[in-house]
C-alpha positions as CSV (number, residue, x, y, z in Angstrom):
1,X,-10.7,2.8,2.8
2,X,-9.3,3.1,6.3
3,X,-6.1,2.0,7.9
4,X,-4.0,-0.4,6.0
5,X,-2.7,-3.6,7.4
6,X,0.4,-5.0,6.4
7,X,1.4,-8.2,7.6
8,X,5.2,-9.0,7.2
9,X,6.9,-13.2,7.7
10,X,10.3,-14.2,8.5
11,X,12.5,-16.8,6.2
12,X,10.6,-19.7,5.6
13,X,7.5,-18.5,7.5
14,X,3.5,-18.0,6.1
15,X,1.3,-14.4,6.5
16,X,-1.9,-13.8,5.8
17,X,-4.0,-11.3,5.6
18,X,-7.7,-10.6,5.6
19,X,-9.8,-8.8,2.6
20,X,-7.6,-5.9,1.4
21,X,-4.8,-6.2,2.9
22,X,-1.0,-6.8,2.0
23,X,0.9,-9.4,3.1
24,X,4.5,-9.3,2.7
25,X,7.2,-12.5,3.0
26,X,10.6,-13.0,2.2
27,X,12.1,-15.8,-0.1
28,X,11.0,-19.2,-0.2
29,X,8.0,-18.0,2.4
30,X,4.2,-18.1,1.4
31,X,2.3,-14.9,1.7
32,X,-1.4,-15.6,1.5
33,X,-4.0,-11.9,1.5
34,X,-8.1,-11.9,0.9
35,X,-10.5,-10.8,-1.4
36,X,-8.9,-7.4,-3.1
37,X,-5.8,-8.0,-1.0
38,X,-1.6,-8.0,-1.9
39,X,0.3,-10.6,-1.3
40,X,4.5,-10.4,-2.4
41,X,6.9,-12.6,-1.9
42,X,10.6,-13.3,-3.1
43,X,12.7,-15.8,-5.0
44,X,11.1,-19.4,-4.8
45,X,7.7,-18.1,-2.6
46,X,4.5,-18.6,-3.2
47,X,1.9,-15.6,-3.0
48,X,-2.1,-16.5,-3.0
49,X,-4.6,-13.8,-3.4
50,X,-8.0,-13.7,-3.3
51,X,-10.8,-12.4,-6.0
52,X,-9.9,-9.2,-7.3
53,X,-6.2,-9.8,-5.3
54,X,-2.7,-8.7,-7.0
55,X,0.5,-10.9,-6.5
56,X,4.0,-10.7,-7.2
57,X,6.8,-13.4,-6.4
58,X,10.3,-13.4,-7.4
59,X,12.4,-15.6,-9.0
60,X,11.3,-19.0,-10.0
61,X,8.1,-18.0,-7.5
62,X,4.4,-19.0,-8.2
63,X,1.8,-16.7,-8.0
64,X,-2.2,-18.2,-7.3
65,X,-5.6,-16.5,-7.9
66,X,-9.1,-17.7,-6.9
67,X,-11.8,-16.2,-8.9
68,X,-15.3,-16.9,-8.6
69,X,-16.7,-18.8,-12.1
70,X,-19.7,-17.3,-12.4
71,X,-21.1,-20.4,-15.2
72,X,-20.5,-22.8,-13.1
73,X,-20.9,-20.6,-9.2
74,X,-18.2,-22.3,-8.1
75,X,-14.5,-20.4,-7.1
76,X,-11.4,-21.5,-9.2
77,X,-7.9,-21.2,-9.2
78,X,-5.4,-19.6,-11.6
79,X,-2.1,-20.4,-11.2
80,X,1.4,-19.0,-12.7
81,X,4.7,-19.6,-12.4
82,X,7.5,-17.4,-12.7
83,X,9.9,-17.7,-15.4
84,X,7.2,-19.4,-17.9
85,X,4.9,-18.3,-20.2
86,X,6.2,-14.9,-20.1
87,X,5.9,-14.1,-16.2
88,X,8.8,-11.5,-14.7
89,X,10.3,-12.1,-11.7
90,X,9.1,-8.6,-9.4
91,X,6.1,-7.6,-11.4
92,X,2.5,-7.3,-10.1
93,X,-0.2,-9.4,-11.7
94,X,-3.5,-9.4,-11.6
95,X,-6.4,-11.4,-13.2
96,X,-8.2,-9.4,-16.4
97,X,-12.2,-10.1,-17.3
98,X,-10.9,-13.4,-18.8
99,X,-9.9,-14.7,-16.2
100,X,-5.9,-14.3,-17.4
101,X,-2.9,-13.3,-15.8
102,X,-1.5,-10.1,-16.7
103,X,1.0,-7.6,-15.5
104,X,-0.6,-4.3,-13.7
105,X,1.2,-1.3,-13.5
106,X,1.6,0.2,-9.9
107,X,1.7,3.5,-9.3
108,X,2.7,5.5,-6.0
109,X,-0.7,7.6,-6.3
110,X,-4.3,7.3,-7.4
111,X,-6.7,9.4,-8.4
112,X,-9.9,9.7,-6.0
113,X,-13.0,9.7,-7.8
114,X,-15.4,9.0,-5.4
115,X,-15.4,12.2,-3.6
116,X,-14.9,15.3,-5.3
117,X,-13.7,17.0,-2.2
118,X,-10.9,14.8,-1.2
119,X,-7.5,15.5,-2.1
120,X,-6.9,14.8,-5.6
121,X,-5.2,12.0,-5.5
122,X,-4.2,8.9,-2.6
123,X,-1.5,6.9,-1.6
124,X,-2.3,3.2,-3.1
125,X,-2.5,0.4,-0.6
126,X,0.6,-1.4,-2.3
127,X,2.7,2.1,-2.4
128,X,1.6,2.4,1.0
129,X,2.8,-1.1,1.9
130,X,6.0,-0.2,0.5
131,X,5.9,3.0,2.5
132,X,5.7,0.8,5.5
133,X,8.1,-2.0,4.4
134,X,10.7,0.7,3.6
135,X,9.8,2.3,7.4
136,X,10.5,-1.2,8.8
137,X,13.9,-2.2,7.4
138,X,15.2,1.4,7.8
139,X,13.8,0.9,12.0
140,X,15.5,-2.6,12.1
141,X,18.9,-0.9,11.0
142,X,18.8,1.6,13.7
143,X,17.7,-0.9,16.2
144,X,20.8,-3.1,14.3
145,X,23.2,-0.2,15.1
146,X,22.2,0.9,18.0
147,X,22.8,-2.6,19.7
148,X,26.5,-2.4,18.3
C-alpha cells in the first residue's frame, strides 16, 4: 500500500475519498470513502463506505455500506443507525460474510504477512489517519496561538 490520503471537511461540509482512503468530517457533515476505504464522522453525520469499507459516526449518526449481491450481480446498501439495534456511538463497523453490521476492532498496528522481509508489523490506514488527524489539530493550535 503506498501513501495514505486523508481527506478532512469543515461543519456541515461533505469529503470524499477514492478506493482506500479515509475520509474524516466533523458533526452533522457526510464523509463518503471508496471501495476498502474509512469514512468517520461525528454526532448526527452520515459516513458511506464502499465494499469492503469501515465506518464509524457518532451520536445519533448513520453509517451506509454498499456491497455487491453476488445472486442477484447487482450492488446493495446496508444501512445503520446509531443508537438502534445495538449500534455505539464511536465504534468502527464493518460488514461480515452475511452481509451484517458488526463492530471491528481497530488496532494501532498490523501484522504484515505478505512479505516476510518487511518489518513485522505496519501502521493501519485508520491508525494512521488518526496519526494525521492528531498532527492536524495539534498544527491548527500552534497556528491558533501563534496568531494571538
Amino acid at each position: 500500500m503506498g501513501a495514505v490520503r486523508l481527506h478532512i471537511a469543515g461543519k456541515f461540509d461533505i469529503t470524499t475519498a477514492r478506493r482506500e482512503e479515509i475520509a474524516q468530517a466533523s458533526h452533522f457533515d457526510t464523509a463518503i470513502a471508496g471501495r476498502g476505504g474509512v469514512a468517520t464522522t461525528g454526532d448526527y453525520g452520515f459516513a458511506s463506505v464502499g465494499q469492503d469499507g469501515i465506518a464509524q459516526a457518532g451520536h445519533l449518526g448513520i453509517i451506509q455500506f454498499r456491497y455487491l449481491d453476488k445472486e442477484t450481480k447487482r450492488f446493495r446498501l446496508k444501512i445503520g443507525y446509531i443508537g438502534e439495534e445495538g449500534l455505539k456511538p464511536n465504534t468502527f463497523y464493518q460488514l461480515n460474510e452475511k452481509f451484517e453490521i458488526e463492530s471491528v476492532q481497530v488496532s494501532v498496528m498490523q501484522e504484515s504477512r505478505s512479505n516476510p522481509f518487511e518489518h513485522a508489523s505496519k501502521e493501519t490506514p485508520i491508525a494512521k489517519a488518526q496519526r494525521l488527524i492528531s498532527r492536524c489539530y495539534e498544527g491548527v493550535a500552534e497556528w491558533i496561538n501563534s496568531r494571538q
